[in-house]
N, C-alpha and C positions, 0 to 999 in steps of 0.2 A: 472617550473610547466607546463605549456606548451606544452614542450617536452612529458612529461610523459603522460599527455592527450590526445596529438597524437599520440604516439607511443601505446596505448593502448585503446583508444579510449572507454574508463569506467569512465561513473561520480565517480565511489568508488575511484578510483587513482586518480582522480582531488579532490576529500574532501580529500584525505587523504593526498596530496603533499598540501593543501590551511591550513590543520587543522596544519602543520610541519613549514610551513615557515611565516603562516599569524597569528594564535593564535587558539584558544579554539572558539572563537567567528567571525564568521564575516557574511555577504549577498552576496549572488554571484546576480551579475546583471544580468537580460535577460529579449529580448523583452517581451514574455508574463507576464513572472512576477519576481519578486526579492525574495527569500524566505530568511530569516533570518538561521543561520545554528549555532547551539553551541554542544560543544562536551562533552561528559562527563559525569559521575553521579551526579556532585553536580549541573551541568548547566538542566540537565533535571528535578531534583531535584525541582530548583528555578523556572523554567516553569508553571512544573506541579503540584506543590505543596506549595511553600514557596510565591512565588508572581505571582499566576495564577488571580488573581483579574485587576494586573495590566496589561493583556493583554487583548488586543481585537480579536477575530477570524473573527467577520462578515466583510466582505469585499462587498460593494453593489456593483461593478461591476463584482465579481465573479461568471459563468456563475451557479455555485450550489446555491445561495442566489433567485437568478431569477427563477431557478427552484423549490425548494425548498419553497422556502420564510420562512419560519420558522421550527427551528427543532434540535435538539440535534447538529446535525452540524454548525450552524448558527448561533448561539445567546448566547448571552453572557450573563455572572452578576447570579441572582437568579433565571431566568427565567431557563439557562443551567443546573442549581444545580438543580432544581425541577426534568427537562425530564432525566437529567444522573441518578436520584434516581430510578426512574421509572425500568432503565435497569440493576444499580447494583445489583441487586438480582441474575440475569443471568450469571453476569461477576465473581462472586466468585469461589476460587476454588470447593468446592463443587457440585457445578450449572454446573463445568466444567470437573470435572474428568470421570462423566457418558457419555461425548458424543466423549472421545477420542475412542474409537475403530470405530466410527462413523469418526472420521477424518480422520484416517486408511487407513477405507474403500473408502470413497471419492477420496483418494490419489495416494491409489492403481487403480481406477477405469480410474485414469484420464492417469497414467503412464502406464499404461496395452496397451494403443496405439504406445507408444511409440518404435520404431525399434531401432536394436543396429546399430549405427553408426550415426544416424539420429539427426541432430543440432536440435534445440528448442527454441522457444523464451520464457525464464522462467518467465517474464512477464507474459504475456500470458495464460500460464501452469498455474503457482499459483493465476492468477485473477479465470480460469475455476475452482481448487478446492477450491478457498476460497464464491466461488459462489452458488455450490454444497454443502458444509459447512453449509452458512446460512440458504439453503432455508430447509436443511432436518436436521440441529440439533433446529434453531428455531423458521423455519414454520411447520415443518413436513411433507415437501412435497417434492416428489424426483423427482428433478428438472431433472435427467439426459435423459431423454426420451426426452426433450424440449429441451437440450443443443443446440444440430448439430442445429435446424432447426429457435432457437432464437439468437444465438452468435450474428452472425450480429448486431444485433439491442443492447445488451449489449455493443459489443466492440464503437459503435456508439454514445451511452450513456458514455462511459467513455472517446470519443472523446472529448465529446462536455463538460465535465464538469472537466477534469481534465487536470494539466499544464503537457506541453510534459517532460517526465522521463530525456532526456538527451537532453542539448542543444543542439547538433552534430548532432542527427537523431531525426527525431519525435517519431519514433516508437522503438528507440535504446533499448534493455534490454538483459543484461546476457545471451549464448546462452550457452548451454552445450551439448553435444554428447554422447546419451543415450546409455548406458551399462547395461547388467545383471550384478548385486552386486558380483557375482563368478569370472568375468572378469575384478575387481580391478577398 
């Protein structure tokens, strides 16, 4: 397993040589945090729907709880059931099929910088369109005039509340080597 980790240096090859030789189910251990890992439809299934009662999400040392303190992401039992009704109206297909040429556009917007030959960190990239996303399909407000000159303080914000992508690098994510679609 190992091998394959280092020789490719992708947490996707490391899930995918632990989900081969270790099972469906296991935690990978690391200093900041240990996340539980299941593979599947029927384990996502049991998660998220068959016994989601019996998990917990709020973690009070988690630096998003501290920030946060209360909120759709943080709390559990009836209290998460009330704030998630709140947004299921948004999350339906319906609610969602009107703002895909708006994702599009977003996508196209953010890839339009992008040079042929030119590596990327697709972290990065798809945090900047899923950003651009929220604020103009459900705030209404087009963030991209603010992008260049607030990233910073975003990327600093997702420093400080989220566990690093890949044990090996902190900043580790998928790079790719941008191409027009005509050059395969």
């Amino acid at each position: 397993m190992l091998k394959g980790l280092a020789r490719d240096r992708s947490l996707l090859t490391a899930l995918a040589l632990m989900r081969q030789h270790v099972g469906r189910a296991f935690q990978i251990t690391m200093p900041i945090f240990s996340p539980p890992v299941f593979c599947g439809p029927a384990a996502s299934r049991q998660i998220l729907v068959d016994e989601r009662h019996k998990l917990l999400w709020r973690n009070e040392s988690d630096p998003v709880v501290d920030l946060l303190r209360q909120g759709v992401l943080i709390v559990d039992g009836d209290l998460h059931d009330e704030l998630r009704s709140y947004m299921e109206p948004l999350l339906v297909r319906r609610s969602v099929l009107p703002h895909i040429p708006a994702f599009w556009n977003y996508t196209d917007q953010v890839t339009q910088s992008w040079a042929d030959g030119e590596t990327r960190n697709m972290l990065v990239e798809m945090r900047k369109v899923a950003l651009l996303i929220l604020m103009g399909t459900l705030f209404d407000v087009d963030f991209s005039q603010d992008m260049q000159r607030l990233w910073h303080c975003v990327l600093s914000l997702l420093e400080y509340i989220s566990p690093p992508v890949d044990p090996m690098a902190r900043h580790a994510a998928p790079e790719i080597r941008a191409s027009h679609p005509a050059d395969g």
